[in-house]
N, C-alpha and C positions, 0 to 999 in steps of 0.2 A: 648629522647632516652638515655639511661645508656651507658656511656662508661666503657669500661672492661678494667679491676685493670690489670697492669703490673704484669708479672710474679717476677719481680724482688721484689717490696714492698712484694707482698703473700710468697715470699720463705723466707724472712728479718723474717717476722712476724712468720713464724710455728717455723725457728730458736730458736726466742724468746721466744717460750711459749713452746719451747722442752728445752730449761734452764730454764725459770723460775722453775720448780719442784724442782731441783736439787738447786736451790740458796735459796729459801725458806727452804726448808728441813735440810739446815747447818746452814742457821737464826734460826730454832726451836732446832734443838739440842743444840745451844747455849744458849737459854732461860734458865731460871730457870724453873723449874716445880715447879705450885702455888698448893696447896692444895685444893681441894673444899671450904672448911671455909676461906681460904684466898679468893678463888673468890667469893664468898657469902658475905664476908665483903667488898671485894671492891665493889660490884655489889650496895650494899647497898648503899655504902658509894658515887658512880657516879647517884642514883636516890636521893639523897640527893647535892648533887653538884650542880644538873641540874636542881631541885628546885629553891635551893637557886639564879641561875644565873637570874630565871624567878620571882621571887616575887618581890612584891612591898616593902614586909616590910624589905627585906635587902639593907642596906645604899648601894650609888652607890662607894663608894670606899671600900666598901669589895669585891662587886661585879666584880669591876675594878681589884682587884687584884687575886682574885680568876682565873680571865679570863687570866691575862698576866703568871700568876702560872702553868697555865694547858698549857700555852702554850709554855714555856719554860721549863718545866720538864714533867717527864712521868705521869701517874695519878699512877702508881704501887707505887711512891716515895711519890707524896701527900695522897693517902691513908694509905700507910705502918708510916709514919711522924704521919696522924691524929690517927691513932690508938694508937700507940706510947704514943701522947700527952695527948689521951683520959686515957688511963690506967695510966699515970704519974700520973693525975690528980683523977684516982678514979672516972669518970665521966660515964656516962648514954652510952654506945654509941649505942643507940636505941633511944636517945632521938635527933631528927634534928638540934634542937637548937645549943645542945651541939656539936653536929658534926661538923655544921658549923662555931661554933666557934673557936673550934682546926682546922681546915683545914683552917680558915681566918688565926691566927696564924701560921700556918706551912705555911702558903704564905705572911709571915713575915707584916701581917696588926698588929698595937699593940692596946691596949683595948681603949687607948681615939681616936686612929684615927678614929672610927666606930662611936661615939658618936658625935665627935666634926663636924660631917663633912656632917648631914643627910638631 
């Protein structure tokens, strides 16, 4: 048989979800507002991320650092970073390859770490 939820925890909890709107709502107006094309390029740029974390053909220490990257910064800073490094370089950033390579870079992997280490 169910025993019945104290009144005390149920009134804690409606408390809480009659603030959360109002605490959420001053987190968002603190946001930046992204552009469409900004979240089209990151949207991109996180189906290529999510790739790369799953394939075989990328060394396990880009991988490694790609994962401790996303986990210690936001992904808004490593896509805004890979784009960055992508137009620095004149680069594809349609091409995955390339993405992944500036994004290992921008999560400070350097070109023989990838090679030396497969």
């Amino acid at each position: 048989m169910r025993r019945a939820l104290s009144p005390l925890p149920l009134a804690l909890a409606g408390m809480a979800l009659a603030l959360a709107p109002g605490q959420a709502s001053a987190q968002a107006a603190k946001a930046p507002t992204a552009t469409k094309a900004e979240i089209d390029r990151a949207a991109s740029n996180l189906r290529i991320f999510m790739a790369a974390l799953q394939s075989d053909k990328i060394p396990e220490v880009v991988k490694s650092a790609l994962f401790s990257c996303i986990y210690s910064n936001s992904f808004n800073k490593i896509s805004s970073g890979t784009d960055k490094a992508l137009t620095e370089k004149k680069a594809d950033k349609n091409d995955p390859n390339q993405v992944v390579a500036a994004m290992a870079a921008v999560c400070g992997v350097r070109p023989g770490d990838a090679a030396a280490k497969k």
